[in-house]
VOGU-3710 file (C-alpha; in Angstrom, 3 decimals, decimal comma):
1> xxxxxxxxxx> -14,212/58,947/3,746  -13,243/62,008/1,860  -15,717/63,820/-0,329  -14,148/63,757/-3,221  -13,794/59,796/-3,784  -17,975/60,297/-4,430  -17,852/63,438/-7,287  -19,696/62,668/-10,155  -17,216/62,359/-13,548  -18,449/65,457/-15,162
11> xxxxxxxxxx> -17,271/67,440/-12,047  -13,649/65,198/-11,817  -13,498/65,894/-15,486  -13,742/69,862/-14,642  -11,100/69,558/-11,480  -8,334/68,018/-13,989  -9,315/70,893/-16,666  -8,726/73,671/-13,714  -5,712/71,453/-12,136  -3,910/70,709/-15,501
21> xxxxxxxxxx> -4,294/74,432/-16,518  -2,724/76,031/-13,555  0,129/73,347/-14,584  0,476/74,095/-17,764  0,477/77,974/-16,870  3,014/77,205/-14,185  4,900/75,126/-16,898  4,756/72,541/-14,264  5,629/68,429/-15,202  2,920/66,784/-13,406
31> xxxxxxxxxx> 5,157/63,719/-13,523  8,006/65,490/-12,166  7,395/64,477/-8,670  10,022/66,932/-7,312  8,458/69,281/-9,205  4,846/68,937/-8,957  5,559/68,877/-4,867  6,699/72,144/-4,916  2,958/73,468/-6,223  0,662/72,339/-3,444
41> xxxxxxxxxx> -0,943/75,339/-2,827  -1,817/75,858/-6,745  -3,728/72,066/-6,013  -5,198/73,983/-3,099  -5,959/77,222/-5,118  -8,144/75,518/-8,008  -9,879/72,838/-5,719  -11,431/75,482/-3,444  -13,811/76,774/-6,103  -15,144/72,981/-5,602
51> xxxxxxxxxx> -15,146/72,961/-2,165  -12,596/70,421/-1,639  -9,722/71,206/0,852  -6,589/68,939/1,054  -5,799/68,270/4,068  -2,952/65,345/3,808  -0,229/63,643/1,682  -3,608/61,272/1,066  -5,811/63,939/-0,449  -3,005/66,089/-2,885
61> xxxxxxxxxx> -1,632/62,418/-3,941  -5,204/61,428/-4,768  -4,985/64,765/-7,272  -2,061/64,153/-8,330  -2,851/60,490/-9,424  -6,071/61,658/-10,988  -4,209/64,098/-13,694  -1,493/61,397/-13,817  -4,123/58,533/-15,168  -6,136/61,024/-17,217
71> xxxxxxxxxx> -4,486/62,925/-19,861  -6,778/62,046/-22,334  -9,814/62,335/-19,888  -11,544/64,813/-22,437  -12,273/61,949/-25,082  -11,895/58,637/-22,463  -13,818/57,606/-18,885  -12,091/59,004/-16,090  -9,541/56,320/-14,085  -10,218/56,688/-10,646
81> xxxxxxxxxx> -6,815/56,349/-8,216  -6,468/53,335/-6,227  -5,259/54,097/-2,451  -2,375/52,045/-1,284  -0,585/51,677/2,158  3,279/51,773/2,103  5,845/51,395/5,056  8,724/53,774/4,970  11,853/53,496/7,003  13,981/56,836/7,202
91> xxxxxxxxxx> 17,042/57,023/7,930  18,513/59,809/10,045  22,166/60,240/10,941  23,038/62,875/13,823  25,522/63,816/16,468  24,739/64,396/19,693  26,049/66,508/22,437  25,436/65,073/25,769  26,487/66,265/29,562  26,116/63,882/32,334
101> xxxxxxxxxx> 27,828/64,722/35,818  28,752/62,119/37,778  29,166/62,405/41,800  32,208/59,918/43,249  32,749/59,514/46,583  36,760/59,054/47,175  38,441/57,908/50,335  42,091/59,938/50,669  44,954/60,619/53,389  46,067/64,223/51,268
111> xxxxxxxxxx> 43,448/66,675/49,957  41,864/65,625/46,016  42,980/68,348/43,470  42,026/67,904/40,204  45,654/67,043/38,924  45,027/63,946/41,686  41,843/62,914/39,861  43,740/63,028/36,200  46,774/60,420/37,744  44,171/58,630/39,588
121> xxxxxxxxxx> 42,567/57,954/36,111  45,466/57,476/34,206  46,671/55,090/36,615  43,111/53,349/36,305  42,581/53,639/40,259  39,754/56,084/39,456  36,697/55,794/37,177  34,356/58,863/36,820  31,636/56,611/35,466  31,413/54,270/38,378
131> xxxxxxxxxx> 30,047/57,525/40,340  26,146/58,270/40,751  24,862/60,233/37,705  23,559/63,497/38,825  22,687/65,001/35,832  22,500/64,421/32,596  20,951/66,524/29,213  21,210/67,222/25,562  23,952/70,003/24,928  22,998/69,696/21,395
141> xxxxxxxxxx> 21,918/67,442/18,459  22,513/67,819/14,630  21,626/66,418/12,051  24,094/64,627/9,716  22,146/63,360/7,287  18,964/61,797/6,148  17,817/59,444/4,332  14,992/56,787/3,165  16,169/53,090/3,116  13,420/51,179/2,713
151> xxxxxxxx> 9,846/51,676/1,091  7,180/48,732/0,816  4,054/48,872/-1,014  1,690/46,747/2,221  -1,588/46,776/0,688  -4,083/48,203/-1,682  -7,726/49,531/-1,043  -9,983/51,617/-2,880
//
């Protein structure tokens, strides 16, 4: 269990001061989560003068969560994040550059030249794949594109 699901309020209270600060000085949305993404390492900045180190998306979501549910958490208890469990299914697209050689054995009364092999196929009398595959790697792969299709909340737990 982390550490910081025990701290006491008053301390909690002092982490969203220090975090919502550094925001503000940043002129950061903390709702903007595009945004607030890009300043992890201010999150990491302010929480080591409590001894807390983010380690996962677990921990700087828990943070995150905790401003998001308190902006009034000078005059109001502090809301406490719940933890939930979601499956994502990602998407990625890409293109892939394979080499295989084959090795064919052919039977033939006049010597094989490779203008032979290209009528042979043509005339379908040959077929390169029907050979024994004697090697066979990535070239290359790239990525097309990427994308998330599918996220489901599965449970919650505190």
């Amino acid at each position: 269990m982390n550490s910081y699901l025990n701290l006491p309020d008053t301390i909690l209270k002092k982490i969203i001061q220090v975090l919502m600060n550094g925001f503000d000085d940043e002129g950061v949305d903390i709702f903007d989560d595009g945004e607030v993404f890009s300043y992890l390492d201010l999150i990491d900045e302010e929480l080591k003068y409590f001894g807390v180190e983010p380690r996962d998306e677990e921990d700087y979501t828990f943070f995150i969560s905790l401003l998001r549910l308190n902006p009034d958490f000078q005059t109001k208890p502090i809301l406490k994040p719940t933890l939930e469990t979601y499956s994502v299914d990602y998407n990625e697209l890409s293109t892939q550059t394979r080499k295989t050689t084959y090795n064919s054995t052919i039977k033939s009364y006049i010597p094989i030249t490779k203008k032979i092999i290209e009528e042979l196929e043509h005339n379908d009398l040959f077929y390169y794949y029907e050979g024994s595959v004697v090697d066979d790697y990535d070239v290359d792969n790239e990525i097309v594109d990427t994308s998330v299709s599918n996220i489901e909340k599965i449970n919650k737990r505190r």
